[in-house]
Each structure stands twice: as structure tokens, then as C-alpha cells.
C-alpha positions in Angstrom: 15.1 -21.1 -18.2 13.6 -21.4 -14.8 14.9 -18.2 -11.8 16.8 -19.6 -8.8 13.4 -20.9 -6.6 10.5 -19.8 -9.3 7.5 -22.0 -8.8 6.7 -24.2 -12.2 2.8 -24.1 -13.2 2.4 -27.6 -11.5 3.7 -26.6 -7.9 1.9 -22.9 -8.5 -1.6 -25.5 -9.2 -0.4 -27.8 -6.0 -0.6 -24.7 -4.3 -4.1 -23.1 -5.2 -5.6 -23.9 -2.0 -7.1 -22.5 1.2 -4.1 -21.6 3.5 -4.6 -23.6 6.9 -7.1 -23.4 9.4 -6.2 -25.6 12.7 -8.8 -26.6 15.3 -6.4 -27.5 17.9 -2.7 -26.5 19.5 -1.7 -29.7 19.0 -1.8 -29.4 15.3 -0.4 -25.6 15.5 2.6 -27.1 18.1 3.5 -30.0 14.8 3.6 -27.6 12.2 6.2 -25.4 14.5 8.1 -28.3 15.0 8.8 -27.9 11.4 8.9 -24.3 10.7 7.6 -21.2 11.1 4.0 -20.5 12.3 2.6 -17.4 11.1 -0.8 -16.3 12.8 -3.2 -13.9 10.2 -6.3 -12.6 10.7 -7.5 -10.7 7.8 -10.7 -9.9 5.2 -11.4 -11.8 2.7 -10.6 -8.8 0.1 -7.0 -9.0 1.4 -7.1 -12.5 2.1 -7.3 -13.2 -1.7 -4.6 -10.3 -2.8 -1.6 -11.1 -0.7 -1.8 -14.6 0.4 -1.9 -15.7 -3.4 -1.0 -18.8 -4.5 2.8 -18.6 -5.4 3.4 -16.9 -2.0 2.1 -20.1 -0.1 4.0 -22.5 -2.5 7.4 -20.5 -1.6 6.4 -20.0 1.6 6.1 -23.8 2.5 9.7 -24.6 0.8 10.9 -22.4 3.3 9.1 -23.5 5.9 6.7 -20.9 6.7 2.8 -22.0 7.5 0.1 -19.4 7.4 -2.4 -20.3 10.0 -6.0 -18.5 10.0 -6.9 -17.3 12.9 -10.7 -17.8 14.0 -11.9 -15.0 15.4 -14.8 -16.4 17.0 -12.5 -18.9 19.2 -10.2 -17.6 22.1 -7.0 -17.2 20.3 -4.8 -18.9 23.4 -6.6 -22.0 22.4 -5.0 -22.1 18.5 -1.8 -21.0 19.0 1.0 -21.6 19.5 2.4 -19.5 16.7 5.9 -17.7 16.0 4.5 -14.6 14.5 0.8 -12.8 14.8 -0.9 -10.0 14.1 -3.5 -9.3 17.0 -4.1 -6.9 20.0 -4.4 -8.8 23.6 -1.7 -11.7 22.6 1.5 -10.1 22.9 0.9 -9.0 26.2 0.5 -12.6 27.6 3.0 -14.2 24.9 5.8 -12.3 24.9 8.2 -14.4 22.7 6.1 -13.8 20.0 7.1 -11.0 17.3 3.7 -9.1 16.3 3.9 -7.5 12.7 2.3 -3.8 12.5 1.1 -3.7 16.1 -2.1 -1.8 16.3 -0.3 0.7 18.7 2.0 1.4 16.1 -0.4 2.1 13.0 -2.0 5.6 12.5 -5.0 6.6 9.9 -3.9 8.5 7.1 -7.8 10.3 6.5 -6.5 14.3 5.3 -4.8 14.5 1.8 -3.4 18.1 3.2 -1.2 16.0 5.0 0.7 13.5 2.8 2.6 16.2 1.0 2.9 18.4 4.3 4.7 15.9 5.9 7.7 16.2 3.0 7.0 19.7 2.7 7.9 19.7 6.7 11.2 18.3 6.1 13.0 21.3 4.5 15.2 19.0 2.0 15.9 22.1 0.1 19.3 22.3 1.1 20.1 18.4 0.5 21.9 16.3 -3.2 19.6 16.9 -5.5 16.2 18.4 -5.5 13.1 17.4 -3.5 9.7 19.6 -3.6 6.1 18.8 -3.5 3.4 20.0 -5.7 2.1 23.4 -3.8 -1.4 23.0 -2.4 -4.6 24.4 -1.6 -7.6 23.0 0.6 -11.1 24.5 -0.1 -13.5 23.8 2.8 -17.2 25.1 0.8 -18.0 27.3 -1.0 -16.9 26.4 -4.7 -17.8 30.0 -6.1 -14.3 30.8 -4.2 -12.2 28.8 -5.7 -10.8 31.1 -8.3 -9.8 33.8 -6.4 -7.9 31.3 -3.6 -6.3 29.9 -6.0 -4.8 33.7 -7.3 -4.3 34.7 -3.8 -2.5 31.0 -3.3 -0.2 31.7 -6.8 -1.3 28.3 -7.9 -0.9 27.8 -11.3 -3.2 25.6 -13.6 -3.6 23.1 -14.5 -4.5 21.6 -10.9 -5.7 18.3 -9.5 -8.5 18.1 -7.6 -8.7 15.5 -5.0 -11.0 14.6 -2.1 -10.3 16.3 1.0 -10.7 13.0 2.9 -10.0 9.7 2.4 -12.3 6.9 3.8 -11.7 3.9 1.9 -15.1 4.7 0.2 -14.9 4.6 -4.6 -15.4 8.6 -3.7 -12.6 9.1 -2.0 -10.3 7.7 -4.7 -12.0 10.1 -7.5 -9.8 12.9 -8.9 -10.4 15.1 -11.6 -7.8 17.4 -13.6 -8.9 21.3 -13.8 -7.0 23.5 -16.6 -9.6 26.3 -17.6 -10.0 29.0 -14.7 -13.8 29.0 -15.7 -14.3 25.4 -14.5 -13.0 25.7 -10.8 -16.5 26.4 -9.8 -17.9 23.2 -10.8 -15.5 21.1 -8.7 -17.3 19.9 -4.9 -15.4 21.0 -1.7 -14.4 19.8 0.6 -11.1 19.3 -1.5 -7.4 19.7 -1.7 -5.8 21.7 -5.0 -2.5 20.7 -6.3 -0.6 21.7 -9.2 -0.3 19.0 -11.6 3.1 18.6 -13.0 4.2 16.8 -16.1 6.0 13.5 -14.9 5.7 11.3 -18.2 2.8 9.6 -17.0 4.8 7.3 -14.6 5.2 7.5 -10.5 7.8 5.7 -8.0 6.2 3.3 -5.0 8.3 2.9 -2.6 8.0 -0.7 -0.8 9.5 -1.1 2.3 9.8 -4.3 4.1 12.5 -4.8 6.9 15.6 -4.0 5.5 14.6 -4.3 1.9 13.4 -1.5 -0.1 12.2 -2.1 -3.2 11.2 0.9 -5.8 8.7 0.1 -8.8 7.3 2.2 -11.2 3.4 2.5 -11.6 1.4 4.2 -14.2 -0.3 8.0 -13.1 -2.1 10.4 -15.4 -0.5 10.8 -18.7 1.0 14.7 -19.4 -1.4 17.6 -19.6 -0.7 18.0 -23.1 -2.1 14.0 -24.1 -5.2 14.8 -23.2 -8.2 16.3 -25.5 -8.1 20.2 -24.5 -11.7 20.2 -26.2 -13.5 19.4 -23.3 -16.5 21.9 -22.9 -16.1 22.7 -19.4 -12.3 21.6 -19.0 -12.5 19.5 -16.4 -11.5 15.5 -17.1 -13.0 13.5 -13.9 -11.6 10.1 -13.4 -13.4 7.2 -10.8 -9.3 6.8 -10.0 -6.0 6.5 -11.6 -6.4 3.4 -13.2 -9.1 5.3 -15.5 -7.0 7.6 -16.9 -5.2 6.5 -20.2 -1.8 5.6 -20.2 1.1 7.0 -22.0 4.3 5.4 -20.6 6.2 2.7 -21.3 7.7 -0.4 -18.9 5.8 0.0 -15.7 5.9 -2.5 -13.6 3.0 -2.2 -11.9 -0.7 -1.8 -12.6 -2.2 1.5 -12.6 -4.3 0.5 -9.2 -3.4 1.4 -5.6 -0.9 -1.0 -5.4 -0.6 -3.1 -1.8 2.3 -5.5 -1.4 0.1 -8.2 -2.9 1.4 -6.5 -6.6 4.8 -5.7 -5.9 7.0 -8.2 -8.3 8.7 -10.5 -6.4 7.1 -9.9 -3.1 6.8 -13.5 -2.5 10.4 -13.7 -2.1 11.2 -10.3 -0.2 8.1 -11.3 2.2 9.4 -14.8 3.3 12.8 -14.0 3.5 11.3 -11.1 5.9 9.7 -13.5 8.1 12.5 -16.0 8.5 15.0 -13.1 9.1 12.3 -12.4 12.1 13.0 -15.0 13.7 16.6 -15.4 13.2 16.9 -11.9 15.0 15.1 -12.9 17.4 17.2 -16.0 18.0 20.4 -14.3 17.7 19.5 -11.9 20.4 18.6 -14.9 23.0 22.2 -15.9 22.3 23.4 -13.3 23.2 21.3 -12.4 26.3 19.4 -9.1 25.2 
């Protein structure tokens, strides 16, 4: 059985090539005459996870070209395009919709802050029950750990996490803590949390437009999986996606998951882009 506008392995193959670099406006201004012209300038790394293959191939039966944007030419001289992502061209173009403008994006670089910010919202008194892990952040000093920990009420075992986050391998390493002894041996600067028994298994939550889409990804398995032998009890893993896996039915890999692995993102991102536009014609129609 073939899903309503899944790709076969012939059109997927058709497909495996280089999305489309233009050298002129002329040959922007045919494609838009047929669709929609979507302007991307990204790395190579991301290039190659989120414009895959069976994204193009849907993409195009829906009329949607991905254009690569040279960076070394002005970009007034590839356009024209229906939707970009770049600083100086919505100012001079207007009519064009710009996805994640730089002036809305901030840089997420303190742990602290990811579970403050739910913390902050005081859901206590909402359907249901929503709490974070309680926290600690150790500056230096490792000797101190145990006795902020007491003073904090924290109880063990706790996670260990990099204070901050700068896309470096180090900033993605965790380790799990469950003897008081071996607090000392962890490297500040760091955030503590409590690690709570979830079943191995966390929720993403993708949000794109009006779609939200919630998949399940694999974490570190419960406390009580693990081998308590460990001489100094503490288990240090690279990253998630080291740690062995105990549940059952994710849907995602155990990475740091971008859009690029959310099932069936090829459909929710194309029907994004065309619903773009038709907002955008709807509200010059109307006059607003």
C-alpha cells in the first residue's frame, strides 16, 4: 500500500540531487511563474539534514523550488524569490515573507535557564500537573558541591550538565551522579538537576505554523537499569545518544533532533510554506 503523496524509491532516486543554484533573475523570475521560490542560505551540515531528498521530491509536486543563495553575489541580483531567510532583503523587498528573522531569534547559551523559564510560569494551579526538575548551578569550586546540594534539599541521584552551551561535543556531555562521595569529581562550571525516573523516553515538541507535532525520543534509561557497581558512581556520557536505551516505540533517534528527523516533516514543512503565501494573498484581497 502506498500513503496519500509518499514518494516511491524511483522518484525519491529522481530526486537525490543538488537543490538549485540560479545565476540569473531571469531564471529565478521562470521558476516563480510556476511556483513558489524559496531563498536558503545555510551550512553544509544543515544543508544535508533538512533539505533531504524526499523533501525536494514533495516539495516540487507542490510547486515549491529551493533556491541557494550565493553569498558571495549581491543577493538583489538572484532574486526574485517568494520566501528568504536573510538580514538587509526585507527591508528593500517588502512583499517578501522572511522565515525566523534574525531580529526575532535569541541564543539559548545558560542551561539555568531552560527550566527557569517553566519554573517562571507558576502552572501549579492549572489541569494537571507541571513541575521541573529542581536545580542547582555550581560556579568552581567542586570541593562544595556536597554541602550545596544539602543546603539546596536536592536529592540524588542528579544530572550533571554543562553550565553553558556553545555548540561545542563538550557542551552536550552529561554525566549521572548517585553516590554523595562522587560530587567532587564532577567540573564546574555546571548546573545540578534531580534526575527523575521517566521510562527512558522524552516528548519534543515541534512547532511549525499552526501545526504542532509531538514525538517521542529516547533519554537515559531509569536510575535503577544502570550498573550501581561503578567505583566512583558517576556514569559520564559524550551525550544522550550514548546512553543505552530501555524503551520501546520512539519515534525518534536518541540525537538532538532538528526538524530534519521529525517523521513526516516533509509534508508539515511544504504545506507550511504554501499556507505562507496563501495568507499573504488572502490579506491583499482584503486590503490589510
Amino acid at each position: 500500500m502506498r500513503v496519500h503523496e509518499e514518494l516511491s524509491d524511483e522518484e525519491e532516486a529522481a530526486a537525490a540531487v543538488e537543490p538549485v543554484t540560479l545565476s540569473s533573475p531571469r531564471a529565478a523570475a521562470a521558476l516563480l511563474q510556476q511556483g513558489l521560490v524559496v531563498g536558503y542560505a545555510l551550512t553544509k551540515k544543515k544543508v544535508k539534514s533538512f533539505l533531504q531528498p524526499k523533501l525536494l521530491a514533495l516539495a516540487r509536486k507542490k510547486g515549491i523550488h529551493f533556491i541557494s543563495i550565493d553569498e558571495n553575489r549581491p543577493l538583489s541580483e538572484q532574486g526574485p524569490f517568494n520566501i528568504i531567510l536573510h538580514k538587509d532583503y526585507r527591508e528593500e523587498h517588502p512583499e517578501v515573507t522572511v522565515l525566523d528573522p534574525p531580529h526575532a531569534i535569541q541564543h539559548l547559551h545558560n542551561r539555568q535557564s531552560m527550566l527557569q523559564e517553566v519554573a517562571d510560569l507558576n502552572l501549579s494551579n492549572g489541569y494537571g500537573e507541571v513541575c521541573t526538575p529542581r536545580q542547582l548551578v555550581i560556579m568552581k569550586d567542586p570541593s562544595s558541591i556536597p554541602d550545596a546540594v544539602a543546603k539546596a534539599g536536592l536529592t540524588l541521584p542528579l544530572v550533571a550538565k554543562p553550565l553553558v552551551v556553545d555548540g561545542t561535543s563538550k557542551s552536550h556531555e552529561l554525566s549521572l551522579a548517585y553516590v554523595e562521595a562522587s560530587l567532587p569529581l564532577l567540573d564546574p562550571p555546571l548546573v545540578l538537576q534531580e534526575f527523575v525516573n521517566h521510562g527512558g523516553i522524552l516528548f519534543k515538541v515541534y512547532i511549525v505554523g499552526e501545526t504542532i507535532r509531538v514525538v517521542r525520543r529516547f533519554s537515559l534509561p531509569d536510575v535503577n537499569t544502570y550498573d550501581l557497581g561503578n567505583n566512583d558512581g558517576i556514569f559520564r556520557f559524550p551525550r544522550v545518544s550514548c546512553a543505552r536505551n530501555n524503551a520501546e516505540d520512539a519515534d525518534v533517534d536518541p540525537c538532538i533532533a532538528g526538524y530534519g528527523k521529525m517523521p513526516g516533516y516533509e509534508h508539515i514543512f511544504t504545506d507550511f510554506l504554501l499556507s505562507l503565501m496563501q495568507s499573504k494573498y488572502k490579506r491583499r484581497l482584503s486590503g490589510s
